[in-house]
C-alpha positions in Angstrom: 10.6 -11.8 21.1 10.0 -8.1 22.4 10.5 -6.2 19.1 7.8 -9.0 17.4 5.2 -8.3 20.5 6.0 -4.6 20.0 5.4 -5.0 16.4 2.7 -6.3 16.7 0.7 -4.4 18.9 1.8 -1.2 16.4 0.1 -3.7 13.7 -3.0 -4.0 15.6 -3.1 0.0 16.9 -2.7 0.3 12.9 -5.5 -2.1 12.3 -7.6 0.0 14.4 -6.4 3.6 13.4 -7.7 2.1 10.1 -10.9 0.6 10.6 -12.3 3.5 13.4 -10.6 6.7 11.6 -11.0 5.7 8.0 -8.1 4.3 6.1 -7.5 7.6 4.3 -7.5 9.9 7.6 -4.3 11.9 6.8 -1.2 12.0 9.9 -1.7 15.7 9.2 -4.9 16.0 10.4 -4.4 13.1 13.1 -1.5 15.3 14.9 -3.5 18.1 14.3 -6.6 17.6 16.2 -4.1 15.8 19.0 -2.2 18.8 20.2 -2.8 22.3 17.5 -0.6 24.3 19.2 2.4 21.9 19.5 1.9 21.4 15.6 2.2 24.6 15.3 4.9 25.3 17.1 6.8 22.0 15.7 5.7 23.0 11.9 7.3 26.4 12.6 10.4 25.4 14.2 11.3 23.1 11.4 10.9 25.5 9.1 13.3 27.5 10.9 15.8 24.4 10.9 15.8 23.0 7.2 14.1 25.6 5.4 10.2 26.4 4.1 11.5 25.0 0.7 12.9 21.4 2.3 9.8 21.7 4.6 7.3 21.8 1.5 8.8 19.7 -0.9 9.7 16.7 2.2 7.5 16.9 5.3 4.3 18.3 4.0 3.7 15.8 1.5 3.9 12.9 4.9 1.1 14.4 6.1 -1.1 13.9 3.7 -0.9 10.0 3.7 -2.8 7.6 6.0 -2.4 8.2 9.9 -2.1 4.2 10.0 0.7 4.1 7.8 2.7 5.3 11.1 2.4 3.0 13.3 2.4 0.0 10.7 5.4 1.7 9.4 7.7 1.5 12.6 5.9 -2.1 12.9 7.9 -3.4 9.7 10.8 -2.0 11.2 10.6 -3.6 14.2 9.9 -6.4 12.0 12.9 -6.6 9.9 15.2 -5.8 13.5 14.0 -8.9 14.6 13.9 -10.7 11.9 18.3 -9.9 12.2 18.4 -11.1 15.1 18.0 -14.4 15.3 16.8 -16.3 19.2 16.8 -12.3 20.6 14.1 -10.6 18.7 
């Protein structure tokens, strides 16, 4: 019953990311305009980790897609946890 609320109040912050940002606002810009230097610093020290190459061809192209496609993501999964366990999610 928790993971379903939880889900669906990432469904509904989703929902709203969608409707008062636009429902092609990129994550990119969305983390951006939140905290620029912590992007920054995060964008950088991945780089460092996996590589520019890995960073371009694998976690640039995330940013570009819709900042509600986050939270409605980790809503499905929530979803599908619950969805496991039956009488506990």
């Amino acid at each position: 019953m928790v993971l379903r609320t939880i889900a669906f109040v990432l469904f509904g912050a989703a929902l709203c990311m969608g409707i008062f940002l636009g429902w092609g606002y990129p994550l990119g810009t969305m983390l951006q305009g939140a905290n620029p230097s912590g992007f920054a610093q995060r964008e950088l020290g991945l780089q460092r980790l996996v590589g520019p190459t890995v960073w371009n061809a694998a976690f640039a192209p995330l940013l570009t897609l819709p900042a509600w496609g986050l939270p409605a993501f980790f809503g499905v999964v929530l979803m599908l946890i619950a969805a496991m366990r039956p009488g506990k999610g």
